[in-house]
N, CA, C and O atoms as a CHARMM CRD file, in Angstrom:
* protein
*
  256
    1    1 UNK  N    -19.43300   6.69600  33.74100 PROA 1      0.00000
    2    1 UNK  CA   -17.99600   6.89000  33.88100 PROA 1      0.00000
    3    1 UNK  C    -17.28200   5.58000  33.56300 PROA 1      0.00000
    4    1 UNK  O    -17.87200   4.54500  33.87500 PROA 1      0.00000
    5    2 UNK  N    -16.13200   5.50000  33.00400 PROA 2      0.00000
    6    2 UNK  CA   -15.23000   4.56800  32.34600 PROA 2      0.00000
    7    2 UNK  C    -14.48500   4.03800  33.44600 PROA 2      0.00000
    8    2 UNK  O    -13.93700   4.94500  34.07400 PROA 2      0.00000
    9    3 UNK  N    -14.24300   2.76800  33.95500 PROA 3      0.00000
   10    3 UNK  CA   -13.63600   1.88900  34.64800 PROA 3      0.00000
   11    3 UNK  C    -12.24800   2.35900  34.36300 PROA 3      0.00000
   12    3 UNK  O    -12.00800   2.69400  33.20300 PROA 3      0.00000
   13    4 UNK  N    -11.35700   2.42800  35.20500 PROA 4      0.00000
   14    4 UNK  CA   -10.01000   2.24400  35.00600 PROA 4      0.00000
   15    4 UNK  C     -9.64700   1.29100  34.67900 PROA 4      0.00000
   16    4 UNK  O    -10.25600   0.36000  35.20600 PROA 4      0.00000
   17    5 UNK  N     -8.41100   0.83500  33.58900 PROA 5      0.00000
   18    5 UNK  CA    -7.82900   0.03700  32.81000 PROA 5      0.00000
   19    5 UNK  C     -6.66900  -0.25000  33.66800 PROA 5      0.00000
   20    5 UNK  O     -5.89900   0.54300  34.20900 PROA 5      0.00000
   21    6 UNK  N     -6.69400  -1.73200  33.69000 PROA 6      0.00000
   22    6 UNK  CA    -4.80500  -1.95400  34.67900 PROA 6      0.00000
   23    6 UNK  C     -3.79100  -1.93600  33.37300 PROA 6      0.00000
   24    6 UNK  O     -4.08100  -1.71300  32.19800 PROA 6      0.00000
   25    7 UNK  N     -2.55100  -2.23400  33.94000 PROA 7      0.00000
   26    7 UNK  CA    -1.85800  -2.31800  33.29000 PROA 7      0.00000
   27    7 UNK  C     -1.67900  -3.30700  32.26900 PROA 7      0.00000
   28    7 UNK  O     -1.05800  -2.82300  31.32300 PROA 7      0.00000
   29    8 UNK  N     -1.92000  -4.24800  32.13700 PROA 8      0.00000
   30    8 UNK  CA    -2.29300  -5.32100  31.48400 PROA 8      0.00000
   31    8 UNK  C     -3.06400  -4.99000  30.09300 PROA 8      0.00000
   32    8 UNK  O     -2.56300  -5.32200  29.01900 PROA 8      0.00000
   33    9 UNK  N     -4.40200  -4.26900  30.17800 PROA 9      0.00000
   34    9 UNK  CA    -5.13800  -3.72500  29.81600 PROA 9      0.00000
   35    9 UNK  C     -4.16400  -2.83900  28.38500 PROA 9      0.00000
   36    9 UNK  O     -4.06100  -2.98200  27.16600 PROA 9      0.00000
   37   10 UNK  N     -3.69000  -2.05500  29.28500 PROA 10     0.00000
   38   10 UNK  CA    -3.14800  -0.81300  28.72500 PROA 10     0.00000
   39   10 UNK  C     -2.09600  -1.66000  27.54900 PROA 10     0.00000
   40   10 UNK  O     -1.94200  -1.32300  26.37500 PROA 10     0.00000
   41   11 UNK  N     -1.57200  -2.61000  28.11300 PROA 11     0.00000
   42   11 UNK  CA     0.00700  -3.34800  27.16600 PROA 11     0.00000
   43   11 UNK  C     -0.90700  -3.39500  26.14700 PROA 11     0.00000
   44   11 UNK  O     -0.97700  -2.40800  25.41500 PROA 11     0.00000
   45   12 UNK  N     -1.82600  -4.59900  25.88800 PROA 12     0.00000
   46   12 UNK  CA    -2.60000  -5.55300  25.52700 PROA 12     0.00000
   47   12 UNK  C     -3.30800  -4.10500  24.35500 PROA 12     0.00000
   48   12 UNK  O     -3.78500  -4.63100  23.34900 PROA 12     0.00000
   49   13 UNK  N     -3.37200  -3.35700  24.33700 PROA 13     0.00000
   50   13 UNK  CA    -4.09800  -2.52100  23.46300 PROA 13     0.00000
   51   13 UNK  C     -2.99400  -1.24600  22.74900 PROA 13     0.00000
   52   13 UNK  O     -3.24200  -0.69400  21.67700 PROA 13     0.00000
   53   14 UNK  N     -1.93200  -0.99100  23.48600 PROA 14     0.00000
   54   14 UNK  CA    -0.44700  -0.90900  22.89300 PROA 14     0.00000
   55   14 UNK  C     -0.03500  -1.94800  21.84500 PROA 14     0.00000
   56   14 UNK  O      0.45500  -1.67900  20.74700 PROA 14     0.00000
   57   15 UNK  N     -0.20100  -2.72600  22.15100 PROA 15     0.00000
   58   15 UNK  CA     0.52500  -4.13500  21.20400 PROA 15     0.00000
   59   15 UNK  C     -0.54500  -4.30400  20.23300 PROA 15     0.00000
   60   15 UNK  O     -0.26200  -4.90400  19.19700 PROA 15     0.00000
   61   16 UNK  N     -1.71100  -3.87800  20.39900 PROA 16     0.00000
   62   16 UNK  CA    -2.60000  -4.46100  19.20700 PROA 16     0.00000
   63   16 UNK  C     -2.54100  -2.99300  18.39400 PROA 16     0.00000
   64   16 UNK  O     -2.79500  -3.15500  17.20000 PROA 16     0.00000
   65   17 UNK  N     -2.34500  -2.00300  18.65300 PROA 17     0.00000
   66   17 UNK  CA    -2.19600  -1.30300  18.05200 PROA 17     0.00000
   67   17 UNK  C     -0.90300  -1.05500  16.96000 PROA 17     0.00000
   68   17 UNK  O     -0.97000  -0.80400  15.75600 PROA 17     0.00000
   69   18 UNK  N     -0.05700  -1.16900  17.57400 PROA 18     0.00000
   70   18 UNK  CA     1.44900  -1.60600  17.14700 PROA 18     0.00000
   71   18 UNK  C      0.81800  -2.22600  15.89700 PROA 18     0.00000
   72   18 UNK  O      0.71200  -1.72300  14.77900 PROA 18     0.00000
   73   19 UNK  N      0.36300  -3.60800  16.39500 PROA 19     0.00000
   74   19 UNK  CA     0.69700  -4.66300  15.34400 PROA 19     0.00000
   75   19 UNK  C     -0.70700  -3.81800  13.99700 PROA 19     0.00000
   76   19 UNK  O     -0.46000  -3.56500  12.81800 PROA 19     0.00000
   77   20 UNK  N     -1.34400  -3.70400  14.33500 PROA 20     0.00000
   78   20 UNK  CA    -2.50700  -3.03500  12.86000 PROA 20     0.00000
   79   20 UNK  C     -1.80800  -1.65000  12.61400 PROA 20     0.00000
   80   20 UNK  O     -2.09900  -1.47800  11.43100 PROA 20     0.00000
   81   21 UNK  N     -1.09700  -0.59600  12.97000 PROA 21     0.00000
   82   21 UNK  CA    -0.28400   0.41300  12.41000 PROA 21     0.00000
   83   21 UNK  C      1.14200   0.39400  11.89700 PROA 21     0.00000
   84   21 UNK  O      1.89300   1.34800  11.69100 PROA 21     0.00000
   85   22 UNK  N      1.30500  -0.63000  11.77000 PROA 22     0.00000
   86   22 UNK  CA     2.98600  -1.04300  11.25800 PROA 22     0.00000
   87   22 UNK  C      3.98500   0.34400  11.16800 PROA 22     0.00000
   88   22 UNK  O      5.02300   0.55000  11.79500 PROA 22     0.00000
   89   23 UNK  N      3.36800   1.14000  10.25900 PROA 23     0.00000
   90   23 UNK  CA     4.09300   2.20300   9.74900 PROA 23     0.00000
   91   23 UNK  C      3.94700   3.35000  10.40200 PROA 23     0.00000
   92   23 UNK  O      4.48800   4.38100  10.00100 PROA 23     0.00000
   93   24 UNK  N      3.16800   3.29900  11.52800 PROA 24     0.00000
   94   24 UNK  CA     3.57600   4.34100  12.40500 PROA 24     0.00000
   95   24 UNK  C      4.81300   4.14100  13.20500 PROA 24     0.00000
   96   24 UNK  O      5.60900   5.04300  13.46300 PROA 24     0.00000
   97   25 UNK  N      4.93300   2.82000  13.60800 PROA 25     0.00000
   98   25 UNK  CA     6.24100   2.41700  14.33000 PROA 25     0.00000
   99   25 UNK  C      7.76800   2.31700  13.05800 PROA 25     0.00000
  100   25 UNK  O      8.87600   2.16100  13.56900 PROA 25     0.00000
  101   26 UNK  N      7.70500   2.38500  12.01000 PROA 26     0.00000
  102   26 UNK  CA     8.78900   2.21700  10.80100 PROA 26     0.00000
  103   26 UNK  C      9.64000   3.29500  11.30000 PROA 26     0.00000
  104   26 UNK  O      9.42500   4.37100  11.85800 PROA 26     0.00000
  105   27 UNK  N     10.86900   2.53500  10.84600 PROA 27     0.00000
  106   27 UNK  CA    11.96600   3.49000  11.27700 PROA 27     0.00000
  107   27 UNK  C     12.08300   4.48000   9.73100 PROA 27     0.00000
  108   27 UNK  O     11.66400   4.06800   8.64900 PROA 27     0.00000
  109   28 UNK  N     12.51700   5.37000   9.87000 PROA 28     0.00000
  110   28 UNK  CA    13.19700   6.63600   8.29600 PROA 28     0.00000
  111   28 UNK  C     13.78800   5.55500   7.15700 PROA 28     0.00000
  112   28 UNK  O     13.64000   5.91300   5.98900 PROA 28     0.00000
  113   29 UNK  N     14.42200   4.30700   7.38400 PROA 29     0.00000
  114   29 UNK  CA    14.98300   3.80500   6.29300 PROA 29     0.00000
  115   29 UNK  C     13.84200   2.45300   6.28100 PROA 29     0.00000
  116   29 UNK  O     14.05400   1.80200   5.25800 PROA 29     0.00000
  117   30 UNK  N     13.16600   2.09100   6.77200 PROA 30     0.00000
  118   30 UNK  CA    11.78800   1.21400   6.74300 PROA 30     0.00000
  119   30 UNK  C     11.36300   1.82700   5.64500 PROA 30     0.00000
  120   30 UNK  O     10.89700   1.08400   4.78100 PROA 30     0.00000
  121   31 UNK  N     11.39000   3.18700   5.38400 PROA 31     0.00000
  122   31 UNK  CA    10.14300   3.81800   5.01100 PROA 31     0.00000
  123   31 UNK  C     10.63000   4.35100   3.37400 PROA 31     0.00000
  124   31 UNK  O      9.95200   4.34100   2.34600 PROA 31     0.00000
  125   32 UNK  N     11.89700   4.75400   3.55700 PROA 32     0.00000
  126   32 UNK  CA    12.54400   4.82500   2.78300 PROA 32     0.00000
  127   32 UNK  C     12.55000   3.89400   1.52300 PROA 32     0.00000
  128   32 UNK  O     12.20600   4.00200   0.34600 PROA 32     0.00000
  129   33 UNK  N     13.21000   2.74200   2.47700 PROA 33     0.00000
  130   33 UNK  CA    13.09600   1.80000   1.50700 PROA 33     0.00000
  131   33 UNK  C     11.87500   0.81300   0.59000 PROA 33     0.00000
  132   33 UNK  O     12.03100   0.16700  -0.44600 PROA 33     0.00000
  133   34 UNK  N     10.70500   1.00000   1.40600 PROA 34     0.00000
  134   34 UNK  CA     9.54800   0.60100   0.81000 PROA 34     0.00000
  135   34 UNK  C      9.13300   1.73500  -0.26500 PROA 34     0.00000
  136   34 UNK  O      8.53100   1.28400  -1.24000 PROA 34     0.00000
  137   35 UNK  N      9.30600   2.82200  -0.25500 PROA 35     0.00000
  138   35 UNK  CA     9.17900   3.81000  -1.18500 PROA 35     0.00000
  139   35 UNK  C      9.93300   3.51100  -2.81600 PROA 35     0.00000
  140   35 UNK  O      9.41200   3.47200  -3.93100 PROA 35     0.00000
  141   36 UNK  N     11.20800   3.34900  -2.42400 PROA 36     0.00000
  142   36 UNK  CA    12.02400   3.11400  -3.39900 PROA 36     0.00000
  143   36 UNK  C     11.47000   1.50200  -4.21900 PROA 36     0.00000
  144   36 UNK  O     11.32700   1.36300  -5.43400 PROA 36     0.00000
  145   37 UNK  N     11.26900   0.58600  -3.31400 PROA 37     0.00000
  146   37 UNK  CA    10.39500  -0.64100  -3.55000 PROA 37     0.00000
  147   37 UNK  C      9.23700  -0.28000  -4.87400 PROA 37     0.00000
  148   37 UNK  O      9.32100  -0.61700  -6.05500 PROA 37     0.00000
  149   38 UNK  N      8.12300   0.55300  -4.15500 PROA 38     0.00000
  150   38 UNK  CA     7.03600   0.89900  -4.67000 PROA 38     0.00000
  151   38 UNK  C      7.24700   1.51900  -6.17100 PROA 38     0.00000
  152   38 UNK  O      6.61500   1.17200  -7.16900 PROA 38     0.00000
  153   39 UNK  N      8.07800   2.32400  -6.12200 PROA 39     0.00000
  154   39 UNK  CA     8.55700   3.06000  -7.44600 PROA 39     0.00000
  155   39 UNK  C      9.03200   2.27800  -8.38200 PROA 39     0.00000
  156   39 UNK  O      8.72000   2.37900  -9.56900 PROA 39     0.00000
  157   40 UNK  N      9.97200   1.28000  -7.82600 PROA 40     0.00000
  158   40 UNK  CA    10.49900   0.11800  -8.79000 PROA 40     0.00000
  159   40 UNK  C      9.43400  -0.44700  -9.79400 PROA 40     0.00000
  160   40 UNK  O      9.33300  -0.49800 -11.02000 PROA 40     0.00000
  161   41 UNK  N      8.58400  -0.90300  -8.57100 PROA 41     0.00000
  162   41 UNK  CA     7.64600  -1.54600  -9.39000 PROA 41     0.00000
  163   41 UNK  C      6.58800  -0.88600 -10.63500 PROA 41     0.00000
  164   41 UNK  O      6.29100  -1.34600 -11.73800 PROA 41     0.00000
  165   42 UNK  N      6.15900   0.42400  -9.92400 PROA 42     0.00000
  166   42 UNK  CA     5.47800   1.10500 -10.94400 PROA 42     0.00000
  167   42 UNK  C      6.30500   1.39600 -12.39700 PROA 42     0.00000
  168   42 UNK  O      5.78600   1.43600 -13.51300 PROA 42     0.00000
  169   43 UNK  N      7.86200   1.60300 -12.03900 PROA 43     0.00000
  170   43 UNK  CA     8.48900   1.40000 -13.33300 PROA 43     0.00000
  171   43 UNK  C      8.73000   0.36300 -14.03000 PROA 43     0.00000
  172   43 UNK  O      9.34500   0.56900 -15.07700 PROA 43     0.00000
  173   44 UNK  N      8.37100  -0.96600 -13.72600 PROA 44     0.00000
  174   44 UNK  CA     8.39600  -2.20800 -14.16400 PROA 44     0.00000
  175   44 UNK  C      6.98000  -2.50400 -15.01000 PROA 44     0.00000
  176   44 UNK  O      6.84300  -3.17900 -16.03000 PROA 44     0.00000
  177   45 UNK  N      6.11100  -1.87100 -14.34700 PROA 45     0.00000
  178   45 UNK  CA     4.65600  -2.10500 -14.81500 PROA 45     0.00000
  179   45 UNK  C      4.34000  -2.04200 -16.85800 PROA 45     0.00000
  180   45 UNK  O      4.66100  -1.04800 -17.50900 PROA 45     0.00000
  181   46 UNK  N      4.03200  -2.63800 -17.16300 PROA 46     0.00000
  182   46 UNK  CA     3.82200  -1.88200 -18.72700 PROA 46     0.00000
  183   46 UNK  C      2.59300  -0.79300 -18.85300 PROA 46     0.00000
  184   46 UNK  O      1.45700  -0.86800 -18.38600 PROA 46     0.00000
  185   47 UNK  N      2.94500  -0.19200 -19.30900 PROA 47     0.00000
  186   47 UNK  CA     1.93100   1.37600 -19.47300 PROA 47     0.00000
  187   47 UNK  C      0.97900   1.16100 -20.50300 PROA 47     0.00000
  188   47 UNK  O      1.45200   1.46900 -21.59600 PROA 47     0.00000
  189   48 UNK  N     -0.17500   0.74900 -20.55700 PROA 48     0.00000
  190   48 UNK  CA    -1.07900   0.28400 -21.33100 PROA 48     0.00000
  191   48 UNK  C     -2.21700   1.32300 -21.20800 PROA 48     0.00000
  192   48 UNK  O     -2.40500   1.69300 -20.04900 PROA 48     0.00000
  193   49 UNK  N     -3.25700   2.04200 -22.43100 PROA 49     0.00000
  194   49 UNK  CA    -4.23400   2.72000 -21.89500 PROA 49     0.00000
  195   49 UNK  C     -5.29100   1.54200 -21.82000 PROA 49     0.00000
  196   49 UNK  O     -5.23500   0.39700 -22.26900 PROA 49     0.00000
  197   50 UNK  N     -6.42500   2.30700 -20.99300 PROA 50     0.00000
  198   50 UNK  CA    -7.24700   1.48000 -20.02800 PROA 50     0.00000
  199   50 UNK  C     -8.34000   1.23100 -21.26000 PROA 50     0.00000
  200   50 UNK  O     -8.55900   2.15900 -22.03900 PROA 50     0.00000
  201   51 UNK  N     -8.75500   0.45000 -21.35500 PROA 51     0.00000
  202   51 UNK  CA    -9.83800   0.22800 -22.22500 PROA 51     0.00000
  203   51 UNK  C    -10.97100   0.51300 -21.74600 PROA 51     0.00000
  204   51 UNK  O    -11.46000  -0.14700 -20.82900 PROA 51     0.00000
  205   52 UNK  N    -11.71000   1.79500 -22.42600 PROA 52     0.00000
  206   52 UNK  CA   -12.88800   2.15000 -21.84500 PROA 52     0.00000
  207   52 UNK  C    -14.01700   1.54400 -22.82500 PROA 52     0.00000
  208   52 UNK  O    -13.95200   0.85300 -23.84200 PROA 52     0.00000
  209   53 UNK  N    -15.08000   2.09700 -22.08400 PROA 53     0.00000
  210   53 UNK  CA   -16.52400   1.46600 -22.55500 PROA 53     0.00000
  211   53 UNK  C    -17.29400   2.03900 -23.36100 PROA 53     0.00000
  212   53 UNK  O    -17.96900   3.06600 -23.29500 PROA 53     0.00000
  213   54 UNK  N    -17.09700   1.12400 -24.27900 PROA 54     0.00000
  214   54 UNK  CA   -17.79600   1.83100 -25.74600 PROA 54     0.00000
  215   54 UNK  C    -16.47800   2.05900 -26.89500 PROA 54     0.00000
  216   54 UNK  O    -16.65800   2.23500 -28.10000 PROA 54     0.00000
  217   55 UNK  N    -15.38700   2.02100 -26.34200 PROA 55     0.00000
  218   55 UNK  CA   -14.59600   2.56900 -27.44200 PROA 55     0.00000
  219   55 UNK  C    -14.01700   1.06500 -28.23100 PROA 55     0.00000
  220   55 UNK  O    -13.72500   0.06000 -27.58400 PROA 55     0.00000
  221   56 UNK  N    -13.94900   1.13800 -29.37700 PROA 56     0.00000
  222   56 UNK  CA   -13.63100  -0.04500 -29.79800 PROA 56     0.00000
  223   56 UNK  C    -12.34300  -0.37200 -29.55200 PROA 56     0.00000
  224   56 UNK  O    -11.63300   0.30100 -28.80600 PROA 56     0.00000
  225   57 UNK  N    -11.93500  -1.46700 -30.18300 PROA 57     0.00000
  226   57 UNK  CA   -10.52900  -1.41500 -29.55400 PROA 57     0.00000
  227   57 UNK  C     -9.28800  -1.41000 -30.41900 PROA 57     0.00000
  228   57 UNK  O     -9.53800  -1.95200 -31.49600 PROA 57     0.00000
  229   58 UNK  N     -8.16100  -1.02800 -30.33700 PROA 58     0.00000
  230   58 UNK  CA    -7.19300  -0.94700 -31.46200 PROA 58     0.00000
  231   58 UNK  C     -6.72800  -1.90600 -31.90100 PROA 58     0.00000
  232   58 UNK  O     -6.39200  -2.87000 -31.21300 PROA 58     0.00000
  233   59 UNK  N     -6.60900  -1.82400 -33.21000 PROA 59     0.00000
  234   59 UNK  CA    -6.04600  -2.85800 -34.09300 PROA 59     0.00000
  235   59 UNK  C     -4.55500  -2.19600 -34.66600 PROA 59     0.00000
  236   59 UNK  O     -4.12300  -1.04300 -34.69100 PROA 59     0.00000
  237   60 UNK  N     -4.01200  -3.48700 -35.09800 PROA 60     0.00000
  238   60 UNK  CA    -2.73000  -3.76900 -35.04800 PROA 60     0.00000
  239   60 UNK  C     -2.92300  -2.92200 -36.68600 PROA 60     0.00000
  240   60 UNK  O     -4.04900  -2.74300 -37.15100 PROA 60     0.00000
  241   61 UNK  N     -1.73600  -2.49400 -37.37400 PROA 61     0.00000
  242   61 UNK  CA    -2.27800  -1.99400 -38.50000 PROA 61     0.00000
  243   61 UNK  C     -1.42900  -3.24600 -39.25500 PROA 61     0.00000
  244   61 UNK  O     -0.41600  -3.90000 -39.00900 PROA 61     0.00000
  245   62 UNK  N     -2.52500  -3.18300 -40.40000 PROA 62     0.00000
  246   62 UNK  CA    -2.13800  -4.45500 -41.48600 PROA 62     0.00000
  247   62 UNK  C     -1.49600  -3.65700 -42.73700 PROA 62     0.00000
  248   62 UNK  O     -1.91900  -2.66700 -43.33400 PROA 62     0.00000
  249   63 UNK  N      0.12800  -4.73200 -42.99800 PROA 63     0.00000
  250   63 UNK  CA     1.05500  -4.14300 -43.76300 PROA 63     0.00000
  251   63 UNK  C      0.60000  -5.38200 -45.03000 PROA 63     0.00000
  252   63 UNK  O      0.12200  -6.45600 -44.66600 PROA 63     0.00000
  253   64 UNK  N      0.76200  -5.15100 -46.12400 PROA 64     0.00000
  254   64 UNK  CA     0.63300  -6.29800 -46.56000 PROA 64     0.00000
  255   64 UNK  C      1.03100  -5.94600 -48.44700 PROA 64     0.00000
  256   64 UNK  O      1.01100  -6.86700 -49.26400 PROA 64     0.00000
């Protein structure tokens, strides 16, 4: 059987929880706004395909 926890106990594992779940405690515009954040950036990103393995790689075409 499990010892009872004082109060102390109980804060002390409230607060550590808090602090490693951030975003369970975020308020609607916390959350909001990191969203809008996130999107920014993916639209900032340059859209490049991924270079896979084995495929050679593209060349620039020569005008000349």
């Amino acid at each position: 059987m499990k010892k009872k926890r004082t109060a102390e106990e109980w804060w002390n594992d409230i607060v550590e929880y808090e602090r490693t779940h951030e975003i369970a405690f975020a308020s609607p515009r916390a959350l909001l706004e990191a969203r809008m954040i996130a999107e920014m950036d993916k639209a900032r990103r340059p859209r490049r395909r991924a270079q896979r393995n084995g495929a050679p790689r593209r060349r620039k075409p020569v005008t000349g």
